[in-house]
VOBA-1610 file (N, C-alpha, C; in pm, whole numbers, padded with zeros to 5 digits, always signed):
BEGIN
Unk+00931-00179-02135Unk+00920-00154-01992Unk+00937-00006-01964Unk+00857+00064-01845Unk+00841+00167-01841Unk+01044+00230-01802Unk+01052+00361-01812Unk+01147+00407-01750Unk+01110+00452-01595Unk+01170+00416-01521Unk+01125+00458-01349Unk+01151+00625-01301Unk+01083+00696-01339Unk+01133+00851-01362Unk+01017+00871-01294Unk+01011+01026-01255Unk+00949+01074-01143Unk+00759+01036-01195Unk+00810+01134-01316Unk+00618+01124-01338Unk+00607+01111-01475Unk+00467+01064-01535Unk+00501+01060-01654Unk+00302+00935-01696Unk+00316+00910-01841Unk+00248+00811-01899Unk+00294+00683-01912Unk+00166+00601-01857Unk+00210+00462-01940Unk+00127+00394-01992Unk+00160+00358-02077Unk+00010+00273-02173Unk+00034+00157-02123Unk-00084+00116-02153Unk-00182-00009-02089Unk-00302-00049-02138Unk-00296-00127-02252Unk-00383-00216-02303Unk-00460-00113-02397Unk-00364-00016-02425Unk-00394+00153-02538Unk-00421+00234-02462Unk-00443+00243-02332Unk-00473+00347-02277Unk-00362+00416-02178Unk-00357+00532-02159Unk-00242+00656-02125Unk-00283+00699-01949Unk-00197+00607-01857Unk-00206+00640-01709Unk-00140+00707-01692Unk-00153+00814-01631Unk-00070+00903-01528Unk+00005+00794-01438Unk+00120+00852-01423Unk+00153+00775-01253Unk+00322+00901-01233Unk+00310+00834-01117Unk+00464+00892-00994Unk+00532+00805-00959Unk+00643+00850-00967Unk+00741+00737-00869Unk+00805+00823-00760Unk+00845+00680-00652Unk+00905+00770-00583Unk+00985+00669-00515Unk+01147+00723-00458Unk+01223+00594-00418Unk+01296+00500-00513Unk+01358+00364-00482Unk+01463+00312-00592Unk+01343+00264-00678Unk+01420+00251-00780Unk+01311+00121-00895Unk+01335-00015-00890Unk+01277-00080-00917Unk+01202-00227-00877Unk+01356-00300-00868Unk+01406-00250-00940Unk+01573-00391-00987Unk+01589-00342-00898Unk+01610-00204-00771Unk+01692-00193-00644Unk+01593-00242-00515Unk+01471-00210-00528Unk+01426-00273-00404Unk+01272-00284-00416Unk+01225-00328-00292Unk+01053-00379-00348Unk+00973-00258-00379Unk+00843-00286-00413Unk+00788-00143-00487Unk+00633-00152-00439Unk+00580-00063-00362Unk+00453-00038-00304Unk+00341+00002-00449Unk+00244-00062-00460Unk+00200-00033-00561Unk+00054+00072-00513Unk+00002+00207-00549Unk-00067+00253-00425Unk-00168+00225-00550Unk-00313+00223-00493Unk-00448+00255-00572Unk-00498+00324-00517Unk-00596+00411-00592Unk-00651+00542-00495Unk-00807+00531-00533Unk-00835+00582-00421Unk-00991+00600-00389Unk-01068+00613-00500Unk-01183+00611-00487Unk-01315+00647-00577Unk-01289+00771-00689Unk-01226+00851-00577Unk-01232+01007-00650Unk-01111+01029-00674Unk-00960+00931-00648Unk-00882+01011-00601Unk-00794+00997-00743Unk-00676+01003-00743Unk-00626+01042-00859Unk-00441+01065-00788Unk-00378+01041-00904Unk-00213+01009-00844Unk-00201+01141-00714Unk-00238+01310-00802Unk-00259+01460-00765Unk-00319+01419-00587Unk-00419+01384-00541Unk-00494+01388-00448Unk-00426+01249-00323Unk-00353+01159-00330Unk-00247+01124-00248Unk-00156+01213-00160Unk-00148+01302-00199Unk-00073+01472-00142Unk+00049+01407-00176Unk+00101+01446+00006Unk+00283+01394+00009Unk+00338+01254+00044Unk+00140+01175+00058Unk+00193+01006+00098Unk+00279+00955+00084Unk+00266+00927-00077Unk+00354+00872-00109Unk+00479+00898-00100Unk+00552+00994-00132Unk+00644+01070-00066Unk+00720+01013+00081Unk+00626+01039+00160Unk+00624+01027+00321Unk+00678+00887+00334Unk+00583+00770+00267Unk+00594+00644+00262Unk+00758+00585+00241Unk+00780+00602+00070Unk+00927+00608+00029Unk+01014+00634+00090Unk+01011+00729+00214Unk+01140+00800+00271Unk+01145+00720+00363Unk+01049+00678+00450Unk+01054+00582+00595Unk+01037+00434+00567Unk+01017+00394+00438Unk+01030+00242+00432Unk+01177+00213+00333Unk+01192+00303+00215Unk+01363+00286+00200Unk+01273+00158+00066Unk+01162+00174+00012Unk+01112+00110-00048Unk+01068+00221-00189Unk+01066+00139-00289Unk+00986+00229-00424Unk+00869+00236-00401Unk+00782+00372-00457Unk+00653+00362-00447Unk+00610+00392-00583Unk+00523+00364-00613Unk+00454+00336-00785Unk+00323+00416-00769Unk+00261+00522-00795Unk+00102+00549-00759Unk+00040+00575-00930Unk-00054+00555-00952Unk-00107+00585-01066Unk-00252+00686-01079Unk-00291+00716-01174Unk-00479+00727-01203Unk-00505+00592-01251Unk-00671+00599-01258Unk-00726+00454-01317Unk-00756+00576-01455Unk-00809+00469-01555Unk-00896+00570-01651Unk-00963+00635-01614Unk-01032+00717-01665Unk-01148+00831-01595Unk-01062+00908-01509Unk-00969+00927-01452Unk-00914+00968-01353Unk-00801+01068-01341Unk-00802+01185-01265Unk-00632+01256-01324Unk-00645+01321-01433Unk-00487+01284-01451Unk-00446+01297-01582Unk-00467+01198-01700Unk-00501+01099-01645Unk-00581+00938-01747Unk-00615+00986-01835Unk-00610+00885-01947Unk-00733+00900-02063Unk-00856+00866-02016Unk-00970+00975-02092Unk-01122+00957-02025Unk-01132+00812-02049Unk-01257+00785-02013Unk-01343+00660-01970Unk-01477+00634-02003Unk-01532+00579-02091Unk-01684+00562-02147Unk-01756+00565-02034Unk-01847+00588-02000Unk-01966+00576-01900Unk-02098+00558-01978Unk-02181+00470-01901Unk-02136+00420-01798Unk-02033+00317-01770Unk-01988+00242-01637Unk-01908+00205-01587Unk-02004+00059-01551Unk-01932-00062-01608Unk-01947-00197-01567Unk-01999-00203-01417Unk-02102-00269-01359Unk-02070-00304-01214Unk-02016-00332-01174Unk-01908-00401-01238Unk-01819-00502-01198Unk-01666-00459-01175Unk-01695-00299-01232Unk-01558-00255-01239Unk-01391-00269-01163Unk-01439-00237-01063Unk-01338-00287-00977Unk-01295-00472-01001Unk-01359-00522-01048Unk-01329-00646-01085Unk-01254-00636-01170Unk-01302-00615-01283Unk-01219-00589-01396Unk-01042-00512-01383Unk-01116-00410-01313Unk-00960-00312-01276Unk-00867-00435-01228Unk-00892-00496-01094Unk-00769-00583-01044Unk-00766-00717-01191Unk-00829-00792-01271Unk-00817-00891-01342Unk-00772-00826-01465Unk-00752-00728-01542Unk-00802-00667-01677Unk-00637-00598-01676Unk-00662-00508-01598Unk-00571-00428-01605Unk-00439-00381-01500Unk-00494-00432-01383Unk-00359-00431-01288Unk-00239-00576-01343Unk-00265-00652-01376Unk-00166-00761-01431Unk-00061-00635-01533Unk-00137-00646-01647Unk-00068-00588-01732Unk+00064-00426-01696Unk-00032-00348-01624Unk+00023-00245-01567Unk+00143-00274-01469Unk+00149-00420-01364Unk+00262-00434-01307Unk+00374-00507-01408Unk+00325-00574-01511Unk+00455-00594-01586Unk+00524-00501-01655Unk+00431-00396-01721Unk+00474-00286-01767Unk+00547-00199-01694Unk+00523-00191-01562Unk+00659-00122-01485Unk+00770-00189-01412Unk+00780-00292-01477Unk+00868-00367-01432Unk+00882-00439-01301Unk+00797-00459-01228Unk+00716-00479-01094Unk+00808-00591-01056Unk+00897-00641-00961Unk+00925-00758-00939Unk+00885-00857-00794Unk+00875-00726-00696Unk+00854-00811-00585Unk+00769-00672-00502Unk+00646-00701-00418Unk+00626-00566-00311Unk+00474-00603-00304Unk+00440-00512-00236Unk+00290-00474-00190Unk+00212-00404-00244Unk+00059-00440-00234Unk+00010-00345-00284Unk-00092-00296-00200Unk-00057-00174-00168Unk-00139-00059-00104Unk-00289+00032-00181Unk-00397-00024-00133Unk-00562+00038-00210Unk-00594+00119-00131Unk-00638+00199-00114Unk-00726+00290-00043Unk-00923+00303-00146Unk-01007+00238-00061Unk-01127+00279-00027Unk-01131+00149-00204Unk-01235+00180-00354Unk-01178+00141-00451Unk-01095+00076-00466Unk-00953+00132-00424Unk-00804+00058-00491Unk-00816-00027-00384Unk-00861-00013-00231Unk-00813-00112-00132Unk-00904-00255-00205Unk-01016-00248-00258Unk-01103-00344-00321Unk-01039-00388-00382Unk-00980-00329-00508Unk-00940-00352-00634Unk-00821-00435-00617Unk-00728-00398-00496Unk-00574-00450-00454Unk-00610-00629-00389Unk-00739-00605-00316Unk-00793-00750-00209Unk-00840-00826-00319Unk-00896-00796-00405Unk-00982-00877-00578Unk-00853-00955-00633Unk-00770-00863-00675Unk-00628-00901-00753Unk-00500-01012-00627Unk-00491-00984-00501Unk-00457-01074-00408Unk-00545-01221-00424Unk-00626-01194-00451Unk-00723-01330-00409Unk-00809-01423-00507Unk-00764-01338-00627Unk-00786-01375-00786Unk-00700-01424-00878Unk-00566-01362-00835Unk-00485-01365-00965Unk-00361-01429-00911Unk-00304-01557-00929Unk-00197-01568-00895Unk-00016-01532-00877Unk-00067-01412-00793Unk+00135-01339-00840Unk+00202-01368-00719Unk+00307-01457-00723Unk+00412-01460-00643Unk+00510-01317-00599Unk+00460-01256-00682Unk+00540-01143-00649Unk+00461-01044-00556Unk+00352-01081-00539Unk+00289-00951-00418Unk+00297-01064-00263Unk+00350-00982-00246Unk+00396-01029-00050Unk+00329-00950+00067Unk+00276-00889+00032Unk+00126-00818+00122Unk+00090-00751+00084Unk-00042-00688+00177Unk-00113-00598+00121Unk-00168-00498+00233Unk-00160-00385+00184Unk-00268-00301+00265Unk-00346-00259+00244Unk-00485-00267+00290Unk-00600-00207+00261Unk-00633-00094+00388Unk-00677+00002+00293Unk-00691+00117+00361Unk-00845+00151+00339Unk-00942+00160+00435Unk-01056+00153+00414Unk-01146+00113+00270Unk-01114-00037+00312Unk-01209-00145+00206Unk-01344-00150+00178Unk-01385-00189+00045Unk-01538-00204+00081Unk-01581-00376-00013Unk-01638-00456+00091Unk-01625-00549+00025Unk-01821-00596-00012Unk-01879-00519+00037Unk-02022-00540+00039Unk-02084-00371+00055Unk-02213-00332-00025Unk-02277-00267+00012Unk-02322-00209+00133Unk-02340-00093+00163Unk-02437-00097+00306Unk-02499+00054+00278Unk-02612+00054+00333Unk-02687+00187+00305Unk-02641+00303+00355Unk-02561+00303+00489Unk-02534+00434+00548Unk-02434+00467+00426Unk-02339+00362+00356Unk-02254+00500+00278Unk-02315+00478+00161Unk-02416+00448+00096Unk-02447+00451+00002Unk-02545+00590+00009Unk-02587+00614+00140Unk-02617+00772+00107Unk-02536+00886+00157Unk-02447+00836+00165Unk-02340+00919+00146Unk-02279+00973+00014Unk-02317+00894-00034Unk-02251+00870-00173Unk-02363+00997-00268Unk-02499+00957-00204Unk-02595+00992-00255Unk-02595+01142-00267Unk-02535+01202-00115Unk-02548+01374-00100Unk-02395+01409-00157Unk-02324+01360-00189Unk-02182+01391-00309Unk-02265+01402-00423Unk-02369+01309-00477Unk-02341+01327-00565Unk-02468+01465-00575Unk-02573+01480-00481Unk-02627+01647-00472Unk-02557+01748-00497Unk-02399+01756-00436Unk-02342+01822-00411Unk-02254+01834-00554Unk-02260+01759-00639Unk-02202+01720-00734Unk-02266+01782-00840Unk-02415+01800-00821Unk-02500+01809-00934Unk-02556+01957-00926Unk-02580+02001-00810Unk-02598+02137-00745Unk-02501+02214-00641Unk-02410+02169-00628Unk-02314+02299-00534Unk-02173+02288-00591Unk-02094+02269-00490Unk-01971+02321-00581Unk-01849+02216-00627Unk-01915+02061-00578Unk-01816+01966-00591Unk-01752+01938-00727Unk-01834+01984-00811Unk-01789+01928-00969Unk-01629+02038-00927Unk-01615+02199-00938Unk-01559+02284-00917Unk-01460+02248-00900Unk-01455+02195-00731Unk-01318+02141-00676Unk-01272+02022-00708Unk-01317+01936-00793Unk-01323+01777-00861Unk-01214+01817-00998Unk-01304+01890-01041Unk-01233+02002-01199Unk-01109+02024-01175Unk-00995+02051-01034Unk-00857+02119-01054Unk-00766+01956-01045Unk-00825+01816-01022Unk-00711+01759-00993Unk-00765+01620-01144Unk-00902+01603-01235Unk-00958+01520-01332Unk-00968+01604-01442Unk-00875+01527-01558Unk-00935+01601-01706Unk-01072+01611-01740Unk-01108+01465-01678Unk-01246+01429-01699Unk-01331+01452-01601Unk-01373+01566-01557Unk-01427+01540-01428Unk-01581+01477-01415Unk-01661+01428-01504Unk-01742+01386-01518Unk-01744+01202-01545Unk-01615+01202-01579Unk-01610+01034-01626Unk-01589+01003-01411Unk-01484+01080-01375Unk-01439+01022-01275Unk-01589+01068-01137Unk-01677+01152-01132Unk-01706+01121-01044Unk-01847+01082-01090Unk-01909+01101-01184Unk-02062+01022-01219Unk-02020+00830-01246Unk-01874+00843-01287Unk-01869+00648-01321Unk-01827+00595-01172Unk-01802+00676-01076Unk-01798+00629-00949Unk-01979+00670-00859Unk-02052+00745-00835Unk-02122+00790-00770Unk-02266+00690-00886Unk-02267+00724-00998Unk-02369+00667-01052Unk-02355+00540-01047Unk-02244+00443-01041Unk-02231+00290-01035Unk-02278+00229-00945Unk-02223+00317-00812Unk-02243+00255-00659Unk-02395+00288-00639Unk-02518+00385-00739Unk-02653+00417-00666Unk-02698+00351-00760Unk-02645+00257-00884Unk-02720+00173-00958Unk-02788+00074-00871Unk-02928+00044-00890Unk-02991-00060-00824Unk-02936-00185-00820Unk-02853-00211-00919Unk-02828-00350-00931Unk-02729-00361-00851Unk-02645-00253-00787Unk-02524-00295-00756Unk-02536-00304-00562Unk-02691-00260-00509Unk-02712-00297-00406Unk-02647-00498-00338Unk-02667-00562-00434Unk-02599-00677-00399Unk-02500-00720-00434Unk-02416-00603-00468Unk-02254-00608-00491Unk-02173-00696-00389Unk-02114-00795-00376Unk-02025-00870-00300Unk-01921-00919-00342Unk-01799-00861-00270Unk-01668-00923-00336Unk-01594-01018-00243Unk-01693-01003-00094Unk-01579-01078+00011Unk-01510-01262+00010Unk-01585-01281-00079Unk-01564-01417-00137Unk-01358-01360-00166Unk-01315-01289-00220Unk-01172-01269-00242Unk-01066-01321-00141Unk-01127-01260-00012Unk-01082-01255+00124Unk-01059-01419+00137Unk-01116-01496+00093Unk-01044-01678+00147Unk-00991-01695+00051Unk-00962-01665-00038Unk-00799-01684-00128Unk-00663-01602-00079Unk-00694-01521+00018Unk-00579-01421+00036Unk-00452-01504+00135Unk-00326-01546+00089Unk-00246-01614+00141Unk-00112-01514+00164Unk-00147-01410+00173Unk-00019-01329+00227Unk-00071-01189+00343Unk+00030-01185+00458Unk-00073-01071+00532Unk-00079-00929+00476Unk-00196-00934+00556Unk-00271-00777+00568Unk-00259-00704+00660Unk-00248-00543+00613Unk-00276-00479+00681Unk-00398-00369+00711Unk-00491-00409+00780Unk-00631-00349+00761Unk-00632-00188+00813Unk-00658-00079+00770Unk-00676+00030+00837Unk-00783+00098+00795Unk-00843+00153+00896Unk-00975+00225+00869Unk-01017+00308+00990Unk-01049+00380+00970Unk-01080+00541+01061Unk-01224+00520+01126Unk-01245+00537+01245Unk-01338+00450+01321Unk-01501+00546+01298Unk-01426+00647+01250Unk-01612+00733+01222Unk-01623+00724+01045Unk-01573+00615+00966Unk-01565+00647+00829Unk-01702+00665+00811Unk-01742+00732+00731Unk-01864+00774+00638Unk-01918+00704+00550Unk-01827+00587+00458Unk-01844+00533+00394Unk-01873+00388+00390Unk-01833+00331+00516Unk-01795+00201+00561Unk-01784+00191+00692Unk-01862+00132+00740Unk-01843+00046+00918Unk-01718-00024+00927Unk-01706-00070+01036Unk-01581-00125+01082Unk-01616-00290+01043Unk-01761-00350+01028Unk-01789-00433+00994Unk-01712-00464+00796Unk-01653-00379+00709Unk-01575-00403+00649Unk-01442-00467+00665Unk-01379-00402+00758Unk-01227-00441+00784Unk-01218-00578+00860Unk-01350-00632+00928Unk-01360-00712+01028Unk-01404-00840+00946Unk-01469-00791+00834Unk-01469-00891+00709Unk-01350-00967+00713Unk-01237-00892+00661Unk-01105-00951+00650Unk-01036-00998+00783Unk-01050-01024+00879Unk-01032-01075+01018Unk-01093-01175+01019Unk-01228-01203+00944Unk-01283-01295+01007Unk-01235-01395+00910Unk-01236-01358+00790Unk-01216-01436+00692Unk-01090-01483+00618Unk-01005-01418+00637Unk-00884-01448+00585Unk-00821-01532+00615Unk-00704-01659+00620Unk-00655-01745+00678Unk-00507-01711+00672Unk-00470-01583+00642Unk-00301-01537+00665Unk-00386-01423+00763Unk-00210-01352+00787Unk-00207-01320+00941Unk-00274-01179+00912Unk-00341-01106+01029Unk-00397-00972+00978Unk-00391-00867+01068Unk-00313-00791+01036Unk-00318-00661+01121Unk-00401-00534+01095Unk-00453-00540+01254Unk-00589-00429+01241Unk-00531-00252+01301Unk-00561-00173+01197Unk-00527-00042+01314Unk-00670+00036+01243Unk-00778+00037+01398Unk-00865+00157+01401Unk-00823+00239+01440Unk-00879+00350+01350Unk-00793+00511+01419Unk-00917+00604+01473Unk-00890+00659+01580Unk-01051+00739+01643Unk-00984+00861+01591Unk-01100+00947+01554Unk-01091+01110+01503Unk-01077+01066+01367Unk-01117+00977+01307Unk-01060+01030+01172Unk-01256+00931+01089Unk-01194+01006+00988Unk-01283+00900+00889Unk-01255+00865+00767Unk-01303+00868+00628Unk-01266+00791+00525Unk-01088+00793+00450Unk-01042+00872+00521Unk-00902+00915+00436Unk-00810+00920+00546Unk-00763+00820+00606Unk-00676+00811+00735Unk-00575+00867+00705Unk-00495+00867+00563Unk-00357+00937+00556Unk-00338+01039+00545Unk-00503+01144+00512Unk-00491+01298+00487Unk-00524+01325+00707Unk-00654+01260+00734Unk-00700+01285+00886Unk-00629+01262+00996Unk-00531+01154+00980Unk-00421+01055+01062Unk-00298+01024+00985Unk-00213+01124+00956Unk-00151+01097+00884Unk-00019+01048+00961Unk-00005+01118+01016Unk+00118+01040+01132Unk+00112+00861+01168Unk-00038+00838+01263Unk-00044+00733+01260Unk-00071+00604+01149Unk-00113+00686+01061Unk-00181+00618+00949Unk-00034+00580+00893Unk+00111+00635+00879Unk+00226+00622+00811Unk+00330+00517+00952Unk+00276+00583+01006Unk+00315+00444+01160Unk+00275+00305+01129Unk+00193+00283+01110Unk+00166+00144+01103Unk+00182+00048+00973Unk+00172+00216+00834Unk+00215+00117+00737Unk+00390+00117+00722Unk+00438+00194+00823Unk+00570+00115+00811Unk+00626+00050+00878Unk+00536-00033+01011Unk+00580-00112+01052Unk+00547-00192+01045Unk+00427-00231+00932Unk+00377-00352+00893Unk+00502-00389+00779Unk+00551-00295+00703Unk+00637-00301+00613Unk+00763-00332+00670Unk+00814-00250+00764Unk+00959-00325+00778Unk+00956-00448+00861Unk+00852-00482+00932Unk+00864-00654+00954Unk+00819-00743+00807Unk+00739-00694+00722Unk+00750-00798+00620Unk+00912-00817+00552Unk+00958-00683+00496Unk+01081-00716+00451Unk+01183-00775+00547Unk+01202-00759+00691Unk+01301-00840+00767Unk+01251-01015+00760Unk+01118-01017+00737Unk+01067-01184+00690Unk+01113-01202+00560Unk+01132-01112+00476Unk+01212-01153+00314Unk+01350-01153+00347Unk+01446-01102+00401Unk+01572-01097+00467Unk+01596-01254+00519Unk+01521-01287+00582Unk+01576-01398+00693Unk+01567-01521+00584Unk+01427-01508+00542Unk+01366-01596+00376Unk+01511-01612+00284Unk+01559-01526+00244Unk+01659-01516+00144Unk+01802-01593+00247Unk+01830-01582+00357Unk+01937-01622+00389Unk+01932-01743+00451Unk+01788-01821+00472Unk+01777-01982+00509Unk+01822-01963+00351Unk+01799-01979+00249Unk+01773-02039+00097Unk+01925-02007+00026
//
């Protein structure tokens, strides 16, 4: 089992994740598990996590995926299915390895997928909600050409550059994300089938001009879910509510959080 120390490696199924901690470790209190975006990497979270830990009085856990960070690289290409795999393959293993006992898990954009896949796939008593932070549970063309002028920008201007200071690999992490999502095949990508297995609440957030995703994502999980779901659209912002809205964006995930734990409080003292 991992040691709960600030930063550091952990293997996982042979492979070497970056991750952070922040706050008590799991034997003192529940533990936010964060996943990060397409591009993002433990480095590119900023002071979230941070921020999070101090106002919920909760552990926070953030990692890289492979390809990612400080990660070990990543073959490319990249499965379609990846994000599948990530929540079935390798998030199991990775929460036993840090000793994971009880908490949430927090995705953003990717990880919010990857976190709703693993809720609604994998049976763990130990995750007691979730937040998704701009989800994507189906294709749609406006961000798929979005995706398209990143990756212009990727191939001719200066994105590789600024990609280069926070990925060893900076080529695993943004061609196995940008080339996956413009694969033809993955136009009929659908994961929302996850969403009617999900039996613990949500918290949906998403920035009302995202770039990447309509609001018809988050509304997915409203329509579909049969536990309880809390929605916060945020105006002025778009794909990254906690860098654009960071105030409100840390408002709501801690008050989605300290009413879940006062529902584990009351839970523990009927029993």
């Amino acid at each position: 089992m991992m040691d709960w120390s600030g930063s550091g490696h952990v293997t996982v199924k042979g492979i070497a994740l970056e991750y952070a901690c922040y706050g008590p470790p799991p034997a003192e209190a529940a533990t936010i598990v964060m996943l990060h975006e397409g591009l993002g990497c433990v480095a590119l979270w900023r002071d979230f996590p941070q921020r999070v830990a101090d106002a919920t009085g909760l552990g926070v856990f953030v990692y890289s995926r492979q390809g990612y960070g400080q990660s070990d690289a990543v073959n490319l290409s990249r499965p379609l299915d990846f994000m599948t795999r990530e929540a079935v393959d390798v998030l199991p293993p990775l929460l036993d390895a840090i000793g994971f006992r009880r908490g949430i898990l927090f995705g953003h954009s990717d990880g919010a997928t990857i976190a709703a896949i693993y809720a609604g796939s994998v049976e763990d008593l130990r995750i007691r909600g979730l937040i998704l932070m701009a989800p994507h549970f189906f294709t749609e063309q406006s961000g798929l050409a979005e995706i398209a002028t990143a990756r212009e920008d990727y191939l001719n201007g200066d994105l590789k550059a600024r990609l280069a200071k926070y990925h060893a690999d900076v080529d695993g992490a943004f061609l196995g994300w940008a080339e996956t999502w413009l694969d033809p095949g993955f136009l009929d990508w659908n994961v929302a089938e996850a969403i009617d297995y999900l039996r613990i609440p949500v918290l949906a957030i998403q920035g009302r001009e995202d770039q990447y995703g309509t609001l018809a994502q988050v509304q997915e999980i409203d329509d579909r879910a049969y536990s309880p779901v809390d929605m916060a659209i945020l105006d002025d912002c778009k794909h990254a509510p906690h860098l654009e809205q960071p105030e409100q964006t840390l408002a709501a995930v801690t008050d989605f959080i300290t009413r879940l734990e006062r529902i584990e409080a009351a839970e523990v003292e009927i029993a």
